[in-house]
Structures are given as structure tokens and as C-alpha cells.
GULUM-734307 format. One record per residue (C-alpha): residue number from 0; residue in one letter; x, y, z. Coordinates in steps of 0.1 Angstrom, whole numbers, plus 5000, padded with zeros to 4 digits. Layout:
<fidrens>
[fidren NUM,"A",[X,Y,Z]],
...
</fidrens>
This chain:
<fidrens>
[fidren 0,"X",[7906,2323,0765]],
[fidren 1,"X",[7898,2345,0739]],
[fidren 2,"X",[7875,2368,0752]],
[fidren 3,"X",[7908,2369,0780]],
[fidren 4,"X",[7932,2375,0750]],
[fidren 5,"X",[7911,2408,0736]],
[fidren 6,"X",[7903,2421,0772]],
[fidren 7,"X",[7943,2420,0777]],
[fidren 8,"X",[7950,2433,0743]],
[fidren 9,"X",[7924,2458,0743]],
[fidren 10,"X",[7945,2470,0780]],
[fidren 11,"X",[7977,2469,0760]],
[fidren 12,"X",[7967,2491,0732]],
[fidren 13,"X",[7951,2517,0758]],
[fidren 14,"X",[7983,2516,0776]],
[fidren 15,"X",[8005,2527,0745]],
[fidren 16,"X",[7979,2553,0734]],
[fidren 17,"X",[7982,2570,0769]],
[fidren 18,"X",[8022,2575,0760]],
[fidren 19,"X",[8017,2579,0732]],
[fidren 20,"X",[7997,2608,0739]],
[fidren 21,"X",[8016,2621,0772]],
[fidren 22,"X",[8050,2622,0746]],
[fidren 23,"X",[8029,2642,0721]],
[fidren 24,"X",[8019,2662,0749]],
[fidren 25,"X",[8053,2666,0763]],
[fidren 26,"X",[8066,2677,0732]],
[fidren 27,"X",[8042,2701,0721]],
[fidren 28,"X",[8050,2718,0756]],
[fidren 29,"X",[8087,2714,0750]],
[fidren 30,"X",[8086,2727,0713]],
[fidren 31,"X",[8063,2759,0729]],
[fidren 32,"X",[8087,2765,0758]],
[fidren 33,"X",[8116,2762,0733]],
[fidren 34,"X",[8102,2786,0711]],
[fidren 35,"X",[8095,2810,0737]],
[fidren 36,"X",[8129,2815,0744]],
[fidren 37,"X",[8137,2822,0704]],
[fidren 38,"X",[8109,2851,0703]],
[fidren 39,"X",[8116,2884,0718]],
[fidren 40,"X",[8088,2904,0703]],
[fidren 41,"X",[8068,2907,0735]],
[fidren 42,"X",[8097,2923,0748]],
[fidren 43,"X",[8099,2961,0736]],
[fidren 44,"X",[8119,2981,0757]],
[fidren 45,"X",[8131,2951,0782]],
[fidren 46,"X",[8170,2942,0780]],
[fidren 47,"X",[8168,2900,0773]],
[fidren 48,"X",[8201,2879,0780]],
[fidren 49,"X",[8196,2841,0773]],
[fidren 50,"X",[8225,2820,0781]],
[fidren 51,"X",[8221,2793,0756]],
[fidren 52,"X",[8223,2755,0764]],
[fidren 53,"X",[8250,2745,0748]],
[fidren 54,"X",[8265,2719,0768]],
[fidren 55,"X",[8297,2726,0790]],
[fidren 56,"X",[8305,2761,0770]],
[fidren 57,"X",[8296,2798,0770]],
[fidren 58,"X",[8270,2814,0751]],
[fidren 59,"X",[8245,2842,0758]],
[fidren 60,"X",[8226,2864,0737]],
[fidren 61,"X",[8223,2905,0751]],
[fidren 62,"X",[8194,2923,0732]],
[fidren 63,"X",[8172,2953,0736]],
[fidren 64,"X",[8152,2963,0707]],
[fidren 65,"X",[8169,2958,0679]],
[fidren 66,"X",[8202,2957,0694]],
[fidren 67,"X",[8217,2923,0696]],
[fidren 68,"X",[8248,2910,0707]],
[fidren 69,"X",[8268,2877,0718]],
[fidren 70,"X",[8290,2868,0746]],
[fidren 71,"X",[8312,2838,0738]],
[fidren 72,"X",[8303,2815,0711]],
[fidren 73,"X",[8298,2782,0724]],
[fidren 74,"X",[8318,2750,0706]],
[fidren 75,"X",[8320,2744,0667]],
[fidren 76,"X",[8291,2720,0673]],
[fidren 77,"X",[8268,2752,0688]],
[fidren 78,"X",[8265,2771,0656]],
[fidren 79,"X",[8232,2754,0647]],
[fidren 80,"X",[8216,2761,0683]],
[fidren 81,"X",[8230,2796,0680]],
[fidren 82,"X",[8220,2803,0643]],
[fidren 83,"X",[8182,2785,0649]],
[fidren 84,"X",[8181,2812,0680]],
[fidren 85,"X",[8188,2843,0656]],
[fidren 86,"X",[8162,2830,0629]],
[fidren 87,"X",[8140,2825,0652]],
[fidren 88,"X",[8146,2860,0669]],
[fidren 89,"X",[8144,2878,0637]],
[fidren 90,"X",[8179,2892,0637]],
[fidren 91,"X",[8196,2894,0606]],
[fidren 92,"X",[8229,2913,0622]],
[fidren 93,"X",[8251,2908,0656]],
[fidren 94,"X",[8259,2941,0669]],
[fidren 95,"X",[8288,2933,0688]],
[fidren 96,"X",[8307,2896,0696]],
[fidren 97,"X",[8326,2896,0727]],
[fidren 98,"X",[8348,2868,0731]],
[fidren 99,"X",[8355,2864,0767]],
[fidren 100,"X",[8390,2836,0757]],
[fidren 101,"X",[8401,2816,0735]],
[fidren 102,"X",[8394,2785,0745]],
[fidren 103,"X",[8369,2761,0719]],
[fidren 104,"X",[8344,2761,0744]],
[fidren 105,"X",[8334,2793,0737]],
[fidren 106,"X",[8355,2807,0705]],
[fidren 107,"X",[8341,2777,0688]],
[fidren 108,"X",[8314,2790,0666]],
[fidren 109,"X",[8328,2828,0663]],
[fidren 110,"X",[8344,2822,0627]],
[fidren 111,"X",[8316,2807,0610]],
[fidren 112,"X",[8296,2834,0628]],
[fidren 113,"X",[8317,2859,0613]],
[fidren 114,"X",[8313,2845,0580]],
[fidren 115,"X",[8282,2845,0577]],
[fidren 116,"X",[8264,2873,0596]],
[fidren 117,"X",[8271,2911,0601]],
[fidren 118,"X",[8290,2915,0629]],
[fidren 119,"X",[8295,2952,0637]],
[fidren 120,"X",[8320,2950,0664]],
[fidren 121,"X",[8343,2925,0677]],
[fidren 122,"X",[8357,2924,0709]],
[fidren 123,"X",[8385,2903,0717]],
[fidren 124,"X",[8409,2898,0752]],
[fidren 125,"X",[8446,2917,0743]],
[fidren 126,"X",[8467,2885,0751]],
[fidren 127,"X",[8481,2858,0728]],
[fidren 128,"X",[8473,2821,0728]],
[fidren 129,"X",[8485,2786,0724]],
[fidren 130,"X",[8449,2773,0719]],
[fidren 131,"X",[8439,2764,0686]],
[fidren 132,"X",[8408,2785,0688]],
[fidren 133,"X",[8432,2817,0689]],
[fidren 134,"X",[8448,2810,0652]],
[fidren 135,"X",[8412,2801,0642]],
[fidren 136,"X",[8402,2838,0652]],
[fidren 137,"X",[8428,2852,0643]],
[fidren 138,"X",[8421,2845,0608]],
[fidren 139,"X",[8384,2851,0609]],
[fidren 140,"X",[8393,2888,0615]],
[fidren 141,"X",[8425,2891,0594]],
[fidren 142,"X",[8420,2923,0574]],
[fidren 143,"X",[8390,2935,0596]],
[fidren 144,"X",[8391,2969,0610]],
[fidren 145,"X",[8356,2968,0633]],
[fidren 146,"X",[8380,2948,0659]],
[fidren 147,"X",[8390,2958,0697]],
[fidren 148,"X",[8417,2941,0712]],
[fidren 149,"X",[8408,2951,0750]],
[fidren 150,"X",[8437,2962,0770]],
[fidren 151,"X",[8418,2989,0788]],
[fidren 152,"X",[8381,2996,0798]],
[fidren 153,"X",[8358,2998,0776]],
[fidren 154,"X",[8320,3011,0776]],
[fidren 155,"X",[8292,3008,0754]],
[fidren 156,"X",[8264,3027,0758]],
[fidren 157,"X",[8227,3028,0741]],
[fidren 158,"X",[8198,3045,0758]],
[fidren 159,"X",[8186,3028,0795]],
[fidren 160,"X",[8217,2997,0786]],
[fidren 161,"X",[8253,3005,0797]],
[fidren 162,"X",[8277,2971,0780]],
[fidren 163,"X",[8314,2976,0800]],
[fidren 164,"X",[8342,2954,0791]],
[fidren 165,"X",[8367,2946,0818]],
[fidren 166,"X",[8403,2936,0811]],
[fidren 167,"X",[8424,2922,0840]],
[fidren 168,"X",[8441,2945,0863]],
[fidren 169,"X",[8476,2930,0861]],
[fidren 170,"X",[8479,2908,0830]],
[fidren 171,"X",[8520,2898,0834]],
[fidren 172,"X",[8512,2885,0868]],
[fidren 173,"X",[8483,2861,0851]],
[fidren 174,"X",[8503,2852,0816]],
[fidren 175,"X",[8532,2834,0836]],
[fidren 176,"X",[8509,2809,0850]],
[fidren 177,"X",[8507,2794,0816]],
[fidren 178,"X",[8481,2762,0829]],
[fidren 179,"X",[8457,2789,0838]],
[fidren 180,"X",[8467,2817,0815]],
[fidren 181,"X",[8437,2816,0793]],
[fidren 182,"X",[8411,2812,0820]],
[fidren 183,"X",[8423,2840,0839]],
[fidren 184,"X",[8427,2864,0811]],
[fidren 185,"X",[8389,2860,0807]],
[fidren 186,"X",[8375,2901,0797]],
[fidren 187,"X",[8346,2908,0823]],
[fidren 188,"X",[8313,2922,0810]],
[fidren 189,"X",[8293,2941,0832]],
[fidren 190,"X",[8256,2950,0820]],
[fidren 191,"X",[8238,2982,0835]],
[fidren 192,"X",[8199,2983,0828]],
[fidren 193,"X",[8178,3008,0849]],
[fidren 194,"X",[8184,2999,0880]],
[fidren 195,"X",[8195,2966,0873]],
[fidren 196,"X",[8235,2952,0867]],
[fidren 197,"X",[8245,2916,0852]],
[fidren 198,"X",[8283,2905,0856]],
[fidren 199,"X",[8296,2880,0833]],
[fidren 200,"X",[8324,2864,0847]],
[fidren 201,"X",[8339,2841,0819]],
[fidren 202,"X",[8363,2812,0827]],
[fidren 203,"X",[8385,2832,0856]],
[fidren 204,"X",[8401,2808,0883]],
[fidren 205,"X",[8416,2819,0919]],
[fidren 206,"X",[8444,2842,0908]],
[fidren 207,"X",[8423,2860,0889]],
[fidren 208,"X",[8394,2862,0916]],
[fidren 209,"X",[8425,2872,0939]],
[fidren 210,"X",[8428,2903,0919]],
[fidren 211,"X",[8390,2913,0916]],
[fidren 212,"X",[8389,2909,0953]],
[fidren 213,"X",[8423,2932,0958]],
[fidren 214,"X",[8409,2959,0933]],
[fidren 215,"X",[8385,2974,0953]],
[fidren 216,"X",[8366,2979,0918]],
[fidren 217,"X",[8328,2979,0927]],
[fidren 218,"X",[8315,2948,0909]],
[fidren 219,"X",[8285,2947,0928]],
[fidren 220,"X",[8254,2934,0905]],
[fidren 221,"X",[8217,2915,0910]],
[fidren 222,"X",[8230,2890,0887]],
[fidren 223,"X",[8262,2868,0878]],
[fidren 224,"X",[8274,2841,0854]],
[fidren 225,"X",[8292,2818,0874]],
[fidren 226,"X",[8329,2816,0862]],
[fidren 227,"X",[8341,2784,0846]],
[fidren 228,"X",[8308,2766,0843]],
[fidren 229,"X",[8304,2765,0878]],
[fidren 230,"X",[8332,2748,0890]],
[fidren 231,"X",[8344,2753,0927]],
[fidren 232,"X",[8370,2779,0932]],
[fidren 233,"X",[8391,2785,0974]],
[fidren 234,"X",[8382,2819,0967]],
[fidren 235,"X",[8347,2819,0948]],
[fidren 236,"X",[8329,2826,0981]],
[fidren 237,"X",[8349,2858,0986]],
[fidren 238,"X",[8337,2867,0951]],
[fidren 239,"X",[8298,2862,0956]],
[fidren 240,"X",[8302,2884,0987]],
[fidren 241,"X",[8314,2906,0967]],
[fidren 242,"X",[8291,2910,0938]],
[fidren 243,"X",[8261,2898,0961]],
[fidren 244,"X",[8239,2889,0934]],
[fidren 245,"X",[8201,2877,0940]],
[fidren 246,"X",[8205,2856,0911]],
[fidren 247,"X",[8235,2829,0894]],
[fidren 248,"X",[8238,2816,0857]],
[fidren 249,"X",[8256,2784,0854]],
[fidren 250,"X",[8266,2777,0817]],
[fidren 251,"X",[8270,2739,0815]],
[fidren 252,"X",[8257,2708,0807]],
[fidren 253,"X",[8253,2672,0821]],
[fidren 254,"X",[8292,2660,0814]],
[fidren 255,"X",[8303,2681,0839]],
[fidren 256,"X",[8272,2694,0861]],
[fidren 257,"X",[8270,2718,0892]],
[fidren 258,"X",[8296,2709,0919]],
[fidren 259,"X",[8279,2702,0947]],
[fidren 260,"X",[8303,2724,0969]],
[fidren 261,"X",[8291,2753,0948]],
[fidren 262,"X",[8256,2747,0949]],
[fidren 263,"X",[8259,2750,0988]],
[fidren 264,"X",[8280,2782,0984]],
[fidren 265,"X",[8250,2795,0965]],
[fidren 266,"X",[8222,2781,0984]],
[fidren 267,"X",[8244,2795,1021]],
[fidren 268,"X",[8246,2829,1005]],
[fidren 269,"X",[8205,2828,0999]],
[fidren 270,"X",[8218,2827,0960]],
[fidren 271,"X",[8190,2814,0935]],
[fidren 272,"X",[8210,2798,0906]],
[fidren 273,"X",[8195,2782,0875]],
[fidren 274,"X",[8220,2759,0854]],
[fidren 275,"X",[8220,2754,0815]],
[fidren 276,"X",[8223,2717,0821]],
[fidren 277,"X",[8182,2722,0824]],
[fidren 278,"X",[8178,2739,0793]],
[fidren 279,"X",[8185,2775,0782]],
[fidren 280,"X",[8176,2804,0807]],
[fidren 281,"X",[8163,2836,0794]],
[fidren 282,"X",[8165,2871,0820]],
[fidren 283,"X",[8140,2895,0811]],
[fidren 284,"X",[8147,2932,0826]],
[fidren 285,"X",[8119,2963,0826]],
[fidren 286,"X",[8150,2986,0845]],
[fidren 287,"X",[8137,2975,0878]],
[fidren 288,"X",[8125,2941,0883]],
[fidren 289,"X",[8141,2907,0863]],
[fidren 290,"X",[8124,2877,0858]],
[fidren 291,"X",[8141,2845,0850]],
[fidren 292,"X",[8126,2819,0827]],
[fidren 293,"X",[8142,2782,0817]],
[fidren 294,"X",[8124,2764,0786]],
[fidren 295,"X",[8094,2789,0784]],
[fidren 296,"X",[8085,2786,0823]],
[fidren 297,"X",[8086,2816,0845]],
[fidren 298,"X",[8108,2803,0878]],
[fidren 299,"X",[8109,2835,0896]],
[fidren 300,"X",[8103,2873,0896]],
[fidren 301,"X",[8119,2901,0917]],
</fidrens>
């Protein structure tokens, strides 16, 4: 019985120092992939966008060089994720925030962002808002003057990278839908590297997809954040046709994953998407080839 006992003890004891092992392993890799996506330094002269996982929100890093700047701001809860990703990228300074809406899902950390880095230029949709992020801004920039309230287009531009910031075409027909108003007076933010062009879309729903589709603006790009966290829109199908990207961002997180519906959309239109839920995916971009990279593994290259 005995001998039985330590043979069966001695199994049990090799059993938890195999997991215990694999976890040490696992996290090793997962600290390494994580920290990957906080280093740029490899990447000299290559425009970067991570789109941060923060849950179901907005947040996504644009840098080249030195240059830095931030596209929505996640919750009030994503300012550690956010500020760990700056340390960790070296940057002491923001060169510009863009604030897509005011909603908290992606206003949330821009205050405290505001107070305690550099930001050298703000740029904010020319509307104003019932949410409570909107008052929260609004005093984060009172007696400011680096701040664009963006009524009409405007462009950014720094060597090989082109930043343009795209206000809605008809903004009285989108503020009367006051259930939607916020969403759909999302700014637009199209990226231009080399060869290479990334559309942000922010949170815009049907009426404002209506009035992309009816502009006959050339939106065209290899690259797209899905609007709204991915959630299914009648008309979001016209909308990939139009921009007929090679690649989709999904900003989310598992409380409110990928909709199946749209994941057919994407996979019919030969789309390949890569969702935040998984972790945070970093784009990498020489001017003519991108390569895509979620938790320090390279997916793809094109």
C-alpha cells in the first residue's frame, strides 16, 4: 500500500510541475508578445497604429518616429493600459488626440490624458452633446488654445504620413436623430503612408454610412476600423465595397463580441479582420507592404 501511495503521489506531484511549468511558459510568452506591442524601436521610418484592447471602446495609437498620436481614448478604466503603452513606448508627449465622439467609451481617459501629458493638438467633432463625457471635455480644455473643433476638413501632414480629419457632410440632417446623434457625428480619420491608406471609421450607424455612400468622396483604403465595434449595420456591406480594404480592425472586447452576420460580411468580401477581443493588434507600414501583428505574433503580411 505504501509503495502504491508514493508511486501515486510521486504521479501527482509530476502532474502539477508540468502546469506549473506550461503556465510559466505561457506567461513568459504572453508578457514577451505583450511587450512587443509597447516597443517601437525596431520600427524607424515604418508608420505603427495599435488599436489597444480595451474592452468594448476605441483606442489606437498612430506613430512614426517620434511622432505620436491617439485616436479615441478608451473608458475611464483604460488610462492604465494606455499610459503602461506610452512608458513602455518611450513617449513622453501626444502629438495630437483626436476624439472621434463623445461618448465614455472612447472620451473616457482623454481628461486625465490631458492632465498629465503634453498634448500638442486636440481635435474634437464641432457638435454639442448630452453625454456626460462632453462636459468632462469640455472642461479638460477650458482655457486651451491648441484645440480644433472640426467643422471642415482638415489635413495633417509630416513627411511620407498624410493624418485627414473628416467631418460629416450634412450635420443638421444627423443632429435631429437625437438616439443616434453622437454615433453618427463620429469625425473620420483617413491615414496616407506611401502607398498605403488606413480609414478609421468611429462609432457611425446607417444614416451616416448613407451619406458616405451618396458623397462620392473617394474613401477607398487597404485598411479599415470597423464602425461601432463591429456591430452589424443594413448598409455596412455597401460601405466595405466602398472602401475595399484587404484588412478590418474590430475594437471590442468579449461583452459584446463580433456579430456573426459581420464576420460573414467580411469573410464574403475576402476581408481578413482581426478583433481586439483577442488582444491588441499592432499594423506596421514600410509605405508599401503592412503587416499585422496581435500579442507579439505576426498573422499576416501583404
Amino acid at each position: 500500500m505504501n509503495t502504491k501511495h508514493s508511486k501515486k503521489n510521486r504521479i501527482i506531484l509530476i502532474i502539477c510541475v508540468t502546469v506549473l511549468l506550461l503556465c510559466a511558459f505561457a506567461a513568459i510568452a504572453f508578457w514577451r508578445g505583450y511587450n512587443s506591442l509597447n516597443t517601437i524601436a525596431d520600427y524607424s521610418d515604418k508608420l505603427v497604429i495599435t488599436n489597444l484592447d480595451v474592452g468594448k471602446a476605441d483606442c489606437a495609437f498612430i506613430e512614426y518616429n517620434d511622432y505620436c498620436g491617439i485616436i479615441d481614448t478608451g473608458t475611464k478604466d483604460s488610462y492604465e493600459t494606455i499610459s503602461s503603452f506610452l512608458e513602455n513606448s518611450g513617449k513622453k508627449a501626444i502629438d495630437f488626440m483626436l476624439l472621434t465622439h463623445y461618448d465614455k467609451d472612447h472620451v473616457g481617459s482623454a481628461a486625465k490624458l490631458l492632465k498629465n501629458y503634453d498634448v500638442k493638438e486636440i481635435y474634437l467633432p464641432d457638435y454639442v452633446s448630452s453625454k456626460s463625457g462632453y462636459n468632462k471635455i469640455m472642461d479638460a480644455i477650458s482655457g486651451k488654445d491648441n484645440v480644433t473643433f472640426v467643422s471642415e476638413i482638415v489635413n495633417l501632414d509630416l513627411d511620407k504620413l498624410t493624418i485627414q480629419i473628416i467631418p460629416p457632410n450634412n450635420s443638421k440632417a444627423l443632429i435631429s436623430d437625437l438616439d443616434n446623434m453622437d454615433n453618427n457625428m463620429s469625425l473620420l480619420c483617413m491615414i496616407t503612408f506611401g502607398e498605403k491608406k488606413f480609414l478609421f471609421t468611429g462609432d457611425i450607424e446607417e444614416a451616416r454610412i448613407a451619406q458616405v455612400l451618396e458623397s462620392g468622396d473617394d474613401l477607398s483604403a487597404d485598411w479599415i476600423k470597423l464602425p461601432h465595434h463591429g456591430r452589424y449595420k443594413e448598409n455596412l456591406e455597401e460601405l466595405l465595397a466602398l472602401v475595399s480594404p484587404g484588412f478590418a480592425i474590430i475594437s471590442t472586447g468579449s461583452e459584446r463580441p463580433l456579430e456573426d452576420q459581420v464576420k460573414s460580411l467580411l469573410n464574403k468580401a475576402g476581408i481578413t479582420y482581426y478583433s481586439t477581443e483577442n488582444g491588441s493588434v499592432q499594423t506596421i507600414c514600410n509605405g508599401s507592404e503592412i503587416t499585422i501583428i496581435q500579442m507579439g505574433t505576426r498573422l499576416f503580411k501583404h
